[in-house]
ROKOL-963980 format. One record per atom (N, C-alpha, C, O): y, z, x; residue in one letter. Coordinates in steps of 0.1 Angstrom, whole numbers, padded with zeros to 4 digits, always signed. Example, Ala and Ser with C-alpha at 12.3 -4.5 7.8 and 13.67 -1.06 7.14 Angstrom:
// ROKOL-963980
-0057+0078+0132a/-0045+0078+0123a/-0033+0078+0132a/-0033+0085+0142a/-0022+0071+0128s/-0011+0071+0137s/+0000+0079+0129s/+0011+0080+0134s/
***
This chain:
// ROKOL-963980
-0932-0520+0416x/-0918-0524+0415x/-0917-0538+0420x/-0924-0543+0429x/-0906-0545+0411x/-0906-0563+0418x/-0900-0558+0430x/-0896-0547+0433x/-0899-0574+0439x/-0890-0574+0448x/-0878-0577+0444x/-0871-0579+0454x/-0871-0577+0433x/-0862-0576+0431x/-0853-0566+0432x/-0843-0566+0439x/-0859-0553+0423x/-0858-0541+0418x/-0859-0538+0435x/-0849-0534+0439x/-0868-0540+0443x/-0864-0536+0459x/-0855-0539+0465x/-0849-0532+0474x/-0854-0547+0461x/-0844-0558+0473x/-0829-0548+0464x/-0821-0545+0474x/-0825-0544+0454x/-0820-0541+0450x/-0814-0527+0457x/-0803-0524+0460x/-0826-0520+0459x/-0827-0506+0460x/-0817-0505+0475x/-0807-0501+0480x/-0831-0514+0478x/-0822-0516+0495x/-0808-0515+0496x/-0803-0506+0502x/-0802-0527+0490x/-0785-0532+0490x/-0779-0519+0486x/-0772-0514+0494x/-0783-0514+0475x/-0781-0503+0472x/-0776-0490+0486x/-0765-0485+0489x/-0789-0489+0491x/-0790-0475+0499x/-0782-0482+0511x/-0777-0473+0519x/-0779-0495+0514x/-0776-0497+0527x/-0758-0495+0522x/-0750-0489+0530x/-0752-0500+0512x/-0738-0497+0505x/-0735-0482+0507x/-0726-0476+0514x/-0744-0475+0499x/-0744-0459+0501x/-0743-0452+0515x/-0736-0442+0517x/-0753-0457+0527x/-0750-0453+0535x/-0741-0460+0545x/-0741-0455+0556x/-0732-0469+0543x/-0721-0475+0551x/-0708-0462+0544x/-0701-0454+0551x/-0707-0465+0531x/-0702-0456+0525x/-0699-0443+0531x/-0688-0439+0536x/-0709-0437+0531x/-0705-0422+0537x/-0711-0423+0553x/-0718-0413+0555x/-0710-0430+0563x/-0706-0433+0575x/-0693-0433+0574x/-0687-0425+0582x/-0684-0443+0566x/-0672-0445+0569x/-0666-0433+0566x/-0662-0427+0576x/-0664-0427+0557x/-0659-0418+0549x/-0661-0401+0559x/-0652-0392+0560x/-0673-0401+0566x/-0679-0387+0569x/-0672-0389+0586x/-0668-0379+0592x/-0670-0401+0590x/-0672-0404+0606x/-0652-0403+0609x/-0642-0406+0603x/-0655-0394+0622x/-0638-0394+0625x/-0631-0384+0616x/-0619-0383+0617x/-0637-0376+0610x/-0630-0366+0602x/-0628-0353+0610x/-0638-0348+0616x/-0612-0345+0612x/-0612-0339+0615x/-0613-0322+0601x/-0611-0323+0589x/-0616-0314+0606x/-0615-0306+0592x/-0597-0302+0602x/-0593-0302+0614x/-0591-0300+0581x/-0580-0298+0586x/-0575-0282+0578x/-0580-0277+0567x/-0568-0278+0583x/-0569-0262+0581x/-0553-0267+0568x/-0543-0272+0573x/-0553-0264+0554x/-0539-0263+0547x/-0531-0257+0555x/-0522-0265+0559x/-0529-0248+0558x/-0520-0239+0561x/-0511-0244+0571x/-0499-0243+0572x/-0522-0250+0580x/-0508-0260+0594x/-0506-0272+0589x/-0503-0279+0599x/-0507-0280+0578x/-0496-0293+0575x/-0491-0286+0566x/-0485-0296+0561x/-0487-0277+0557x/-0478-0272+0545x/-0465-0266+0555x/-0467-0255+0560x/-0458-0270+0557x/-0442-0267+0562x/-0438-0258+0551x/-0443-0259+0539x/-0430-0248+0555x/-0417-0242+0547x/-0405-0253+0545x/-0403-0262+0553x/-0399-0250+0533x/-0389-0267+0532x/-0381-0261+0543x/-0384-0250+0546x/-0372-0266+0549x/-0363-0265+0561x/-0349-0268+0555x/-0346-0279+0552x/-0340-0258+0555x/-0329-0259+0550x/-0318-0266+0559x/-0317-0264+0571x/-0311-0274+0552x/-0305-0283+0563x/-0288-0277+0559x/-0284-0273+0548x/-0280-0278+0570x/-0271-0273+0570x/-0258-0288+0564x/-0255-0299+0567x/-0256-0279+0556x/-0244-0293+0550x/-0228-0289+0558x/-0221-0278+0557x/-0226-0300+0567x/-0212-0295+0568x/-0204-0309+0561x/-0206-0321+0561x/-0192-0300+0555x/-0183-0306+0547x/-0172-0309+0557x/-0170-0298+0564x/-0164-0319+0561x/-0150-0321+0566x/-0138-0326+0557x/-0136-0336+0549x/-0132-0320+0559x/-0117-0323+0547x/-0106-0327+0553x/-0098-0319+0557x/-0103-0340+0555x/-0094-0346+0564x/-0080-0339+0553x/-0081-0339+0540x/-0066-0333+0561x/-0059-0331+0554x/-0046-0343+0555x/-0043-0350+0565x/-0040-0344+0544x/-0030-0356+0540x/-0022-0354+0556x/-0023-0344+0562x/-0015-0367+0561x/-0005-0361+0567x/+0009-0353+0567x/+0017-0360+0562x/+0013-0343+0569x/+0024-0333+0566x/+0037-0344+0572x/+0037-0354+0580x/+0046-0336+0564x/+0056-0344+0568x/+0066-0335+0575x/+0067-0322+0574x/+0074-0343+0582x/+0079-0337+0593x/+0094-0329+0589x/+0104-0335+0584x/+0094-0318+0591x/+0108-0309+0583x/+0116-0309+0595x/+0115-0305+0607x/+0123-0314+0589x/+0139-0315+0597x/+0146-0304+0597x/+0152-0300+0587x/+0146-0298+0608x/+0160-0287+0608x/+0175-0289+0614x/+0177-0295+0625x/+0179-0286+0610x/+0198-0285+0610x/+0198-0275+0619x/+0192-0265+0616x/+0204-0277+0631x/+0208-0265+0638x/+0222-0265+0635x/+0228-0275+0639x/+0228-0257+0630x/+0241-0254+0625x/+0245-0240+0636x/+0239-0229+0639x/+0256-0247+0640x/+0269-0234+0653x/+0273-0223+0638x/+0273-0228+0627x/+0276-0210+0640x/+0276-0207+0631x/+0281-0193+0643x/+0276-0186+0651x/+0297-0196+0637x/+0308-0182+0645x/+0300-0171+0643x/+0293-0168+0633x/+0302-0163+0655x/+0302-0150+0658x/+0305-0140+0645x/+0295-0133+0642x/+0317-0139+0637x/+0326-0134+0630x/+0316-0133+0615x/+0312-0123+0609x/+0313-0149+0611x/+0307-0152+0601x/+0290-0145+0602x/+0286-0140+0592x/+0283-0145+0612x/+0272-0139+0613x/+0272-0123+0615x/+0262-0117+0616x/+0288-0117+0616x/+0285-0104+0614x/+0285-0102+0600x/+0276-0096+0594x/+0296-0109+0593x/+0298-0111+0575x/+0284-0112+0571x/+0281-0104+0562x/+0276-0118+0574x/+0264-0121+0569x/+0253-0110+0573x/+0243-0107+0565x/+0254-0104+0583x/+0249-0090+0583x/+0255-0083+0578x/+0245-0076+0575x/+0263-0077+0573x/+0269-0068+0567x/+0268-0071+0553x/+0276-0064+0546x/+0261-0078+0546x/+0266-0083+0535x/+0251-0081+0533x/+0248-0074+0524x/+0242-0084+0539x/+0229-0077+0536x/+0224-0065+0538x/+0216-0059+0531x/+0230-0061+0547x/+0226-0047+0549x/+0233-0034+0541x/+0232-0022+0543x/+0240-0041+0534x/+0251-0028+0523x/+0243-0034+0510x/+0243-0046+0507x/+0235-0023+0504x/+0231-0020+0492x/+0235-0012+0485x/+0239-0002+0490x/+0236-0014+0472x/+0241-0009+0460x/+0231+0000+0457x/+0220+0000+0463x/+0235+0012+0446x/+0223+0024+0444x/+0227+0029+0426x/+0236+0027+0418x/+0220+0035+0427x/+0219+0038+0413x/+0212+0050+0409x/+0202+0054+0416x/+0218+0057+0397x/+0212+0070+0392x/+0198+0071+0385x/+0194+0062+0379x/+0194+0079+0386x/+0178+0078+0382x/+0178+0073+0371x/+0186+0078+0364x/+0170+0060+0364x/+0167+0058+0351x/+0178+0050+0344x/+0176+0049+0332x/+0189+0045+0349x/+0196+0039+0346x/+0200+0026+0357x/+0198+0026+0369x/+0208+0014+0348x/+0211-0001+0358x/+0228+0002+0355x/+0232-0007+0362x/+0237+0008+0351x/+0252+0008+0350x/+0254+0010+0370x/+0247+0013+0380x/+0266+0005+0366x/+0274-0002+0379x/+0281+0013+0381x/+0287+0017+0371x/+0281+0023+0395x/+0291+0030+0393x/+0303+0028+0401x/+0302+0017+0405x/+0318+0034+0406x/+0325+0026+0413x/+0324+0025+0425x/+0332+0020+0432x/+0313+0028+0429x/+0313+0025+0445x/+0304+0014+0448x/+0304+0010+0459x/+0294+0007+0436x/+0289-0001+0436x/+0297-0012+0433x/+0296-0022+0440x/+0304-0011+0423x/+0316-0019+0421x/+0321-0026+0433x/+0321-0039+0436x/+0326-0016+0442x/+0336-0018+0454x/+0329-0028+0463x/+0333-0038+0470x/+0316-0023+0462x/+0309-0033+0473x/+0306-0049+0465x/+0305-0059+0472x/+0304-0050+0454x/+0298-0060+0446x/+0311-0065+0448x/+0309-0077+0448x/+0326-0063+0450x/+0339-0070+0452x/+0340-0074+0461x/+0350-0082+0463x/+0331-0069+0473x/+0336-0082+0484x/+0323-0087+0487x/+0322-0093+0497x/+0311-0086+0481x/+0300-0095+0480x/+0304-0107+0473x/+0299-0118+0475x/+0313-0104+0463x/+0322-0117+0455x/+0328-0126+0461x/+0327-0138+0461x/+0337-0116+0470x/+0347-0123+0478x/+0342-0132+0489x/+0348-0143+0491x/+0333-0128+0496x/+0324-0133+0509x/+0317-0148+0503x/+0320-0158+0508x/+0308-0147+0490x/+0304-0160+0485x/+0312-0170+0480x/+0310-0182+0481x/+0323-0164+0473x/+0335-0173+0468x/+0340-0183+0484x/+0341-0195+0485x/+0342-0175+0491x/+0348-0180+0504x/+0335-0192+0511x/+0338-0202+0518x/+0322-0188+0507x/+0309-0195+0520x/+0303-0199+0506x/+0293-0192+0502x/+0306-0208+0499x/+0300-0217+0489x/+0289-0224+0491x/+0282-0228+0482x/+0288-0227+0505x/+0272-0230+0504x/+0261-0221+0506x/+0250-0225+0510x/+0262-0206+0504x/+0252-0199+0500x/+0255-0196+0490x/+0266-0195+0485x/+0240-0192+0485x/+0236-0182+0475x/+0228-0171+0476x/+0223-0167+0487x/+0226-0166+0465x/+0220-0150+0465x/+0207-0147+0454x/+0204-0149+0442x/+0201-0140+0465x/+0188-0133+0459x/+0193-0118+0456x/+0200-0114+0465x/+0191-0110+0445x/+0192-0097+0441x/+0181-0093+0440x/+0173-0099+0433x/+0176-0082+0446x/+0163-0076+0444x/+0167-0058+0437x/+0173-0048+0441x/+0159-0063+0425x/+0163-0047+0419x/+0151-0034+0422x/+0139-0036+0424x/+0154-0022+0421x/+0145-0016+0433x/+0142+0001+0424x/+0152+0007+0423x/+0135+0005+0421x/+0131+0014+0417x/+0124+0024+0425x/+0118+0020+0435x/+0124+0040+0421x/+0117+0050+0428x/+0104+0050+0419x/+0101+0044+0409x/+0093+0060+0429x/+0080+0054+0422x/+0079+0063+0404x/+0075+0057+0394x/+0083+0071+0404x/+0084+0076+0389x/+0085+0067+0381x/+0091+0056+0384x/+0078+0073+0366x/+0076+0061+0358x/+0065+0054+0360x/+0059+0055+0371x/+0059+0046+0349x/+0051+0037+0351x/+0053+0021+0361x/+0064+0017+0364x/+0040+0015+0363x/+0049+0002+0372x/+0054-0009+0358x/+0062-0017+0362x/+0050-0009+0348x/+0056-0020+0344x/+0070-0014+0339x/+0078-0022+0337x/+0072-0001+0337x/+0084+0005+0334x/+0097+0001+0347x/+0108-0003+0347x/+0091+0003+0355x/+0098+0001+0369x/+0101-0012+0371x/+0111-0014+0378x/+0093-0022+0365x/+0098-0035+0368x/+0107-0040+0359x/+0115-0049+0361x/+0106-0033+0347x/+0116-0042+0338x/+0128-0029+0343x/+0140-0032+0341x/+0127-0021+0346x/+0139-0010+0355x/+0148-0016+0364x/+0160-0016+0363x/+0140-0021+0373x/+0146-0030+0384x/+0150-0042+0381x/+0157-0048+0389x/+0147-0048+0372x/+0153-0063+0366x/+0163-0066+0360x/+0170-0077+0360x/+0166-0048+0348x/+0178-0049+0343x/+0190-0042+0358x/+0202-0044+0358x/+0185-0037+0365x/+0195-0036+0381x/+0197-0047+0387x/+0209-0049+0389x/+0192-0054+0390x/+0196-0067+0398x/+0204-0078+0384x/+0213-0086+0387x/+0201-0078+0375x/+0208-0086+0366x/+0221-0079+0365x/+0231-0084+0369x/+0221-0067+0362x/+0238-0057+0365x/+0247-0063+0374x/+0258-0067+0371x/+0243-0063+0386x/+0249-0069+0397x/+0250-0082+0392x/+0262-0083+0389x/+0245-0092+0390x/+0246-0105+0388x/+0257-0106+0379x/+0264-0116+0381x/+0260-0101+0371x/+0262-0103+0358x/+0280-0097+0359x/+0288-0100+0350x/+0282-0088+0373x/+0296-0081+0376x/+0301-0090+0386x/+0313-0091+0390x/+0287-0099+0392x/+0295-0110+0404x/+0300-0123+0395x/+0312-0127+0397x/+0292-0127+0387x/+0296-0138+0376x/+0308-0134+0374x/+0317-0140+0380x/+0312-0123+0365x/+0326-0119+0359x/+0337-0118+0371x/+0349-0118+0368x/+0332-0117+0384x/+0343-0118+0394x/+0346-0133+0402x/+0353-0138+0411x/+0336-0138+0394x/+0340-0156+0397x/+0330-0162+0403x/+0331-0174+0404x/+0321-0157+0407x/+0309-0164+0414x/+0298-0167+0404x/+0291-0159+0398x/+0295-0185+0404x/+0287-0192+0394x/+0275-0187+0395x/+0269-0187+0406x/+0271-0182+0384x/+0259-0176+0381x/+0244-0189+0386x/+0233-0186+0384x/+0247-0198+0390x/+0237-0210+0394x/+0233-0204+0407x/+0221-0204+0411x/+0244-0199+0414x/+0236-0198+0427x/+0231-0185+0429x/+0223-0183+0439x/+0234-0175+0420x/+0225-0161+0416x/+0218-0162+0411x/+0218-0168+0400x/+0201-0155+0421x/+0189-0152+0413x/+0189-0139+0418x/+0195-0134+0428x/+0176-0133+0405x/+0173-0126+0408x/+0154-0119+0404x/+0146-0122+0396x/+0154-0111+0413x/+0139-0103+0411x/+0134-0090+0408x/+0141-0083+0415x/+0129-0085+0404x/+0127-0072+0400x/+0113-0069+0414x/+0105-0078+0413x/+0111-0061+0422x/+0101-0056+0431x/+0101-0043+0424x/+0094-0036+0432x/+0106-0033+0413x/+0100-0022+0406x/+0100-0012+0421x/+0106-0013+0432x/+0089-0004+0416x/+0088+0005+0431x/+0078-0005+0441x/+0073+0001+0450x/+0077-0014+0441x/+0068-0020+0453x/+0076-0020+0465x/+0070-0026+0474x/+0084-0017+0467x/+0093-0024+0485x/+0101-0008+0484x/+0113-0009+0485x/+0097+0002+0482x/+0107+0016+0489x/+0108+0018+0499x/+0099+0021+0507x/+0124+0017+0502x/+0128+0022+0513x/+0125+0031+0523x/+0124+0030+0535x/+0123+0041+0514x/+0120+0055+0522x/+0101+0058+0511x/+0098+0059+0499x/+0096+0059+0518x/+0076+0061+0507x/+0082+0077+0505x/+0076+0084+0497x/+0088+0082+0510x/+0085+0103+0509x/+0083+0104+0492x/+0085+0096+0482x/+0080+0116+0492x/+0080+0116+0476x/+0089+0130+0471x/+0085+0140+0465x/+0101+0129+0475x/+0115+0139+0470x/+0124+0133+0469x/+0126+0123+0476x/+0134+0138+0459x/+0149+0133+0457x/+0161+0124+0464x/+0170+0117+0459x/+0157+0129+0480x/+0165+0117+0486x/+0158+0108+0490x/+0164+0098+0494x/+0141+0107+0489x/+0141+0093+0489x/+0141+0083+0476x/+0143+0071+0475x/+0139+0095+0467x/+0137+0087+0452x/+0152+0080+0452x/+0151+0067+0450x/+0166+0086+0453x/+0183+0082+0451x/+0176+0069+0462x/+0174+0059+0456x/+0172+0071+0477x/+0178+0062+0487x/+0166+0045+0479x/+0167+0034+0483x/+0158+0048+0470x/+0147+0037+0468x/+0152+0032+0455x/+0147+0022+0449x/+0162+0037+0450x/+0167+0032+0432x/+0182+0024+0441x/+0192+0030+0446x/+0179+0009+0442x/+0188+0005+0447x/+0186-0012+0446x/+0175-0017+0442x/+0196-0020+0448x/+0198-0035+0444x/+0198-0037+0460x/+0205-0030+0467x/+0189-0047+0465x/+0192-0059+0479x/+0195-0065+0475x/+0194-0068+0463x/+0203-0073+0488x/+0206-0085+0486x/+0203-0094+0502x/+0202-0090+0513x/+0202-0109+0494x/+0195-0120+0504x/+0203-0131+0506x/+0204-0138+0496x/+0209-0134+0515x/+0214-0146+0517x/+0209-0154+0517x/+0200-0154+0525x/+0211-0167+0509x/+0202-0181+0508x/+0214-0194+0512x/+0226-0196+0507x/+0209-0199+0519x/+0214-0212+0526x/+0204-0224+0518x/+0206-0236+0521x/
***
C-alpha cells in the first residue's frame, strides 16, 4: 500500500475514532417511559366582568290605612265559576262592580286577571278554559268603565289550585278568576 493510501487510512480511523468517543462518551441510557409525560390538563378559568347595573329608584309612597285595606280586599275576593264554563254569574257580577268601582276611583293601578281551572280536562284544554275566564272578567270591567289598557290578563289553566284535593269542593273552590294589583 502507498503512503498515501496509509496516511489516508490513518485520518480515516483517527475521524472514526474521535467520532464515536464523542458520540459514545457522557451518555446516560435513558429509560422512554420517564421523559414521556401524560399531557397535563390545564384548567381554563373564564371571568365575565358584568356591565354595571343601574341603580332602581324606589318611591316610598305613604299610602292610608283605609286604601291598603281596599287593596287587600280587592285581592283577596275572587270570582268562581261553574265547571266547564267562563259566563259571569250574579254574584260574580257584584264583586266585578266594585272591582270597577275601586279602579275607576285609584287610576293609577291596574290589573292582572288570572283565569283558573280544576285539574279535569286536558292542560291545553284548561288553558285556553282559563283565558276565556279571565277575559270574561275583563271584558264586564271594560263595559263598566274601566279602560281595557290597564287590564291584562293570563290564563295559569290548572297550574296554581287553590285547594290540590281531588273532589268537588276543591274542583268549584280551584275554577276561579285572581286578581293582582299593579302599580
Amino acid at each position: 500500500m502507498g503512503k498515501k493510501v496509509m496516511t489516508g487510512l490513518v485520518a480515516m480511523a483517527f475521524v472514526c475514532s474521535i467520532l464515536f468517543f464523542v458520540t459514545s462518551c457522557a451518555k446516560k441510557q435513558v429509560n422512554i417511559s420517564e421523559t414521556v409525560q401524560p399531557p397535563v390538563e390545564e384548567e381554563v378559568v373564564v371571568v365575565v366582568k358584568e356591565a354595571p347595573k343601574e341603580e332602581t329608584v324606589v318611591e316610598v309612597i305613604e299610602v292610608p290605612p283605609e286604601l291598603v285595606r281596599q287593596i287587600e280586599n280587592f285581592e283577596d275576593t275572587n270570582i268562581y265559576f261553574d265547571f266547564d264554563r267562563s259566563n259571569l254569574g250574579p254574584e260574580a257580577q257584584e264583586i266585578l262592580k266594585k272591582k270597577a268601582s275601586f279602579l275607576r276611583n285609584n287610576r293609577s293601578f291596574s290589573l292582572l286577571i288570572g283565569g283558573n281551572c280544576d285539574n279535569r280536562g286536558t292542560e291545553e284544554y284548561n288553558l285556553a278554559l282559563g283565558e276565556r275566564r279571565a277575559d270574561s272578567a275583563k271584558q264586564y270591567l271594560i263595559a263598566l268603565g274601566v279602560s281595557g289598557d290597564r287590564i291584562k290578563t293570563i290564563s295559569y289553566g290548572e297550574l296554581k289550585p287553590a285547594d290540590p284535593a281531588n273532589n268537588e269542593v276543591a274542583w268549584a273552590f280551584n275554577r276561579r278568576d285572581t286578581f293582582k294589583l299593579l302599580q
